[in-house]
Rosetta silent file (secondary structure, phi, psi, omega in degrees, C-alpha in Angstrom):
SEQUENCE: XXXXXXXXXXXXXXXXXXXXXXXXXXXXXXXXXXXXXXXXXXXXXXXXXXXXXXXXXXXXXXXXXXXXXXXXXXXXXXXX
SCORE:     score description
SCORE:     0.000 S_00000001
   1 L     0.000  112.194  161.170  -85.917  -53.043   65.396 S_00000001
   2 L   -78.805  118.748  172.238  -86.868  -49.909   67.227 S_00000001
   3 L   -98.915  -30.614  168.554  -84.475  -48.759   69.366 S_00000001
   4 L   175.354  155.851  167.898  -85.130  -45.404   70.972 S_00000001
   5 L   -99.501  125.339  169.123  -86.570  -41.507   70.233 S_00000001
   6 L  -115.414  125.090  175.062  -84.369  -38.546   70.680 S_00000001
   7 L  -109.213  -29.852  173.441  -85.597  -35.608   71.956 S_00000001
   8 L   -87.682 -175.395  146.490  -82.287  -34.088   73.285 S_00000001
   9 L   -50.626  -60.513 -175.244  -78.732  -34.029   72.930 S_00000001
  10 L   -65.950   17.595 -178.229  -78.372  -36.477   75.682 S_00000001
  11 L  -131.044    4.614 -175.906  -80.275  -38.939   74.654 S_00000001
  12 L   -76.620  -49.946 -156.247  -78.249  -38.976   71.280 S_00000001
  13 H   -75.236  -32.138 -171.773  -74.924  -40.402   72.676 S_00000001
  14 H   -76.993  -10.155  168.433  -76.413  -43.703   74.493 S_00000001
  15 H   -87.370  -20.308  169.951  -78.677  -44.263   71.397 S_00000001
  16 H   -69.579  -29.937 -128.167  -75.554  -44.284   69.107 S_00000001
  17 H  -116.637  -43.638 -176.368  -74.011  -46.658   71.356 S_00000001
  18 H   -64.446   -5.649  173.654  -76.938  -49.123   71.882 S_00000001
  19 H  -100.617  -33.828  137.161  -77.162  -49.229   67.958 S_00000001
  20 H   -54.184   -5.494  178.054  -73.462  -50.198   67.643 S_00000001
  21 L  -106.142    8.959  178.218  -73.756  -52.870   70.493 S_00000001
  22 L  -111.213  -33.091  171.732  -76.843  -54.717   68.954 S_00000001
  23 L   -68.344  -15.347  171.334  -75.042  -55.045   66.049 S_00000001
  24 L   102.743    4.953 -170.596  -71.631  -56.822   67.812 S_00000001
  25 L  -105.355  154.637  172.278  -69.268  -54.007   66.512 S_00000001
  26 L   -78.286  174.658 -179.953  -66.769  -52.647   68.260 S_00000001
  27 H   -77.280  -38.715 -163.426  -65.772  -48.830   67.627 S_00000001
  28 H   -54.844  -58.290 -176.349  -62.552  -49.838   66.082 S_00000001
  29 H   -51.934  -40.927  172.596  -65.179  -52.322   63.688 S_00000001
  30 H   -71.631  -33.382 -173.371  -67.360  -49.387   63.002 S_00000001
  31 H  -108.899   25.064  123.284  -65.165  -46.847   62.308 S_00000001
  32 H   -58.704  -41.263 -170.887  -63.448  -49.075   59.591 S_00000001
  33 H   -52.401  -48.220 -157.735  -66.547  -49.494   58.201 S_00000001
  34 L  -104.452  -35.250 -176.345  -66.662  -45.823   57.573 S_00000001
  35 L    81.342   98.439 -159.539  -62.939  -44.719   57.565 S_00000001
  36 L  -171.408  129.955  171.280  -62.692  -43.441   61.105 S_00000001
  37 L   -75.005  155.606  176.089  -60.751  -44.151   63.807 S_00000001
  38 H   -56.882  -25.453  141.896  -61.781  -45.752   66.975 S_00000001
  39 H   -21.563  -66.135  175.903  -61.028  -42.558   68.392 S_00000001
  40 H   -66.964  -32.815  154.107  -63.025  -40.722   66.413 S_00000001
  41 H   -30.139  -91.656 -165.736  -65.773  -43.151   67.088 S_00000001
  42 H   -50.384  -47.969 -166.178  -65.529  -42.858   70.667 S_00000001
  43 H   -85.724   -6.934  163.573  -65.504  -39.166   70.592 S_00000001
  44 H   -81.049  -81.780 -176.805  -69.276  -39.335   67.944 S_00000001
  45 H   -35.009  -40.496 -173.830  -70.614  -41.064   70.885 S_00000001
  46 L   -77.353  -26.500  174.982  -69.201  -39.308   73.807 S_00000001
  47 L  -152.438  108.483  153.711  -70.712  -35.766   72.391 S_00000001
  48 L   -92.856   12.874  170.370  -72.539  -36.255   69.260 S_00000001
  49 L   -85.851  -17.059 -144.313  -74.051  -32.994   68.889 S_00000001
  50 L  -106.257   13.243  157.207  -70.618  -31.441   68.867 S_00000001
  51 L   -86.408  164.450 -177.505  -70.028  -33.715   64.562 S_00000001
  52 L  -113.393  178.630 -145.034  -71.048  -32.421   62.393 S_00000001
  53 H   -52.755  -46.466  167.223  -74.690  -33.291   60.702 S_00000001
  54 H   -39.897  -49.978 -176.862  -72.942  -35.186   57.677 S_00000001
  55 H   -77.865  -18.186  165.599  -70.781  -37.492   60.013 S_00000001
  56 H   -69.857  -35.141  170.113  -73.622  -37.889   62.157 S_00000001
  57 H   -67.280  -60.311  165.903  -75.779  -39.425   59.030 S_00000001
  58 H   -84.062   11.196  159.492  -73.221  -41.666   57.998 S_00000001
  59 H   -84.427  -37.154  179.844  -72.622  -43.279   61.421 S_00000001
  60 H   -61.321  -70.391  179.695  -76.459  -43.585   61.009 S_00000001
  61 H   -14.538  -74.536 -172.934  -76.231  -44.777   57.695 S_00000001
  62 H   -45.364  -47.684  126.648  -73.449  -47.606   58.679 S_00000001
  63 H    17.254  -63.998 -129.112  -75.793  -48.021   61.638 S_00000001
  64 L    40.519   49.381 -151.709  -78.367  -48.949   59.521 S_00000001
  65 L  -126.414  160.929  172.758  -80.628  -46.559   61.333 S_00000001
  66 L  -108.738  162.303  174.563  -82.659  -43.516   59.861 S_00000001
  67 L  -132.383   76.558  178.752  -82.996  -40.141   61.048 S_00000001
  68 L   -86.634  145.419 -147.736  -86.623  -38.949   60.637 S_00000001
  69 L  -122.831   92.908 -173.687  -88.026  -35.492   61.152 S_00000001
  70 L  -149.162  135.363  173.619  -91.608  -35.393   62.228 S_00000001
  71 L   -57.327  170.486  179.500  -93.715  -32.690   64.530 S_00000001
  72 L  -106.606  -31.545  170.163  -95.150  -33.892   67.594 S_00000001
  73 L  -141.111  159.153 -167.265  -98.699  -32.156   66.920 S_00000001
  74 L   -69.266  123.138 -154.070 -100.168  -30.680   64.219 S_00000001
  75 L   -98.286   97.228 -177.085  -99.273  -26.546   64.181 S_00000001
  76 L   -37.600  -51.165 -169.484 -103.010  -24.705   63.743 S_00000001
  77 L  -126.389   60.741  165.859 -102.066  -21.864   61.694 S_00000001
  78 L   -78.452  127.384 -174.984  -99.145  -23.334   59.419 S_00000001
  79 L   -73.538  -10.160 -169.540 -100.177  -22.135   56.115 S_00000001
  80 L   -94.238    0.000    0.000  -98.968  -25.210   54.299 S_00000001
């Protein structure tokens, strides 16, 4: 299932949230999952730039979502 491309911050919190609501979990269920409070949960969603990159990976992780790193065009004089 594809669910959505992030180019911003803001487009971060509502993609965490629509990937815990297709799955049926609640925050409280998710952040058992992980050992996290609903709290803490609530507060990865509400600003998830402001976790840090690890805690951001495994809410992907539980998720069952990826985090992939790819240019948008090709950079002419990258040396690689």
């Amino acid at each position: 299932m594809y669910v959505g491309l992030v180019r911003t911050t803001g487009q971060l919190s509502p993609l965490l949230q629509r990937l815990r609501k297709a799955r049926g979990w609640s925050q409280t269920h998710l952040g058992a999952r992980i050992g996290l409070s609903q709290e803490r949960i609530s507060a990865i969603e509400r600003a998830p730039e402001s976790v840090s990159f690890d805690q951001l990976l495994t809410v992907l992780m539980a998720l069952n979502a990826e985090f992939i790193v790819q240019t948008r065009e090709p950079v002419e004089d990258d040396p690689w």
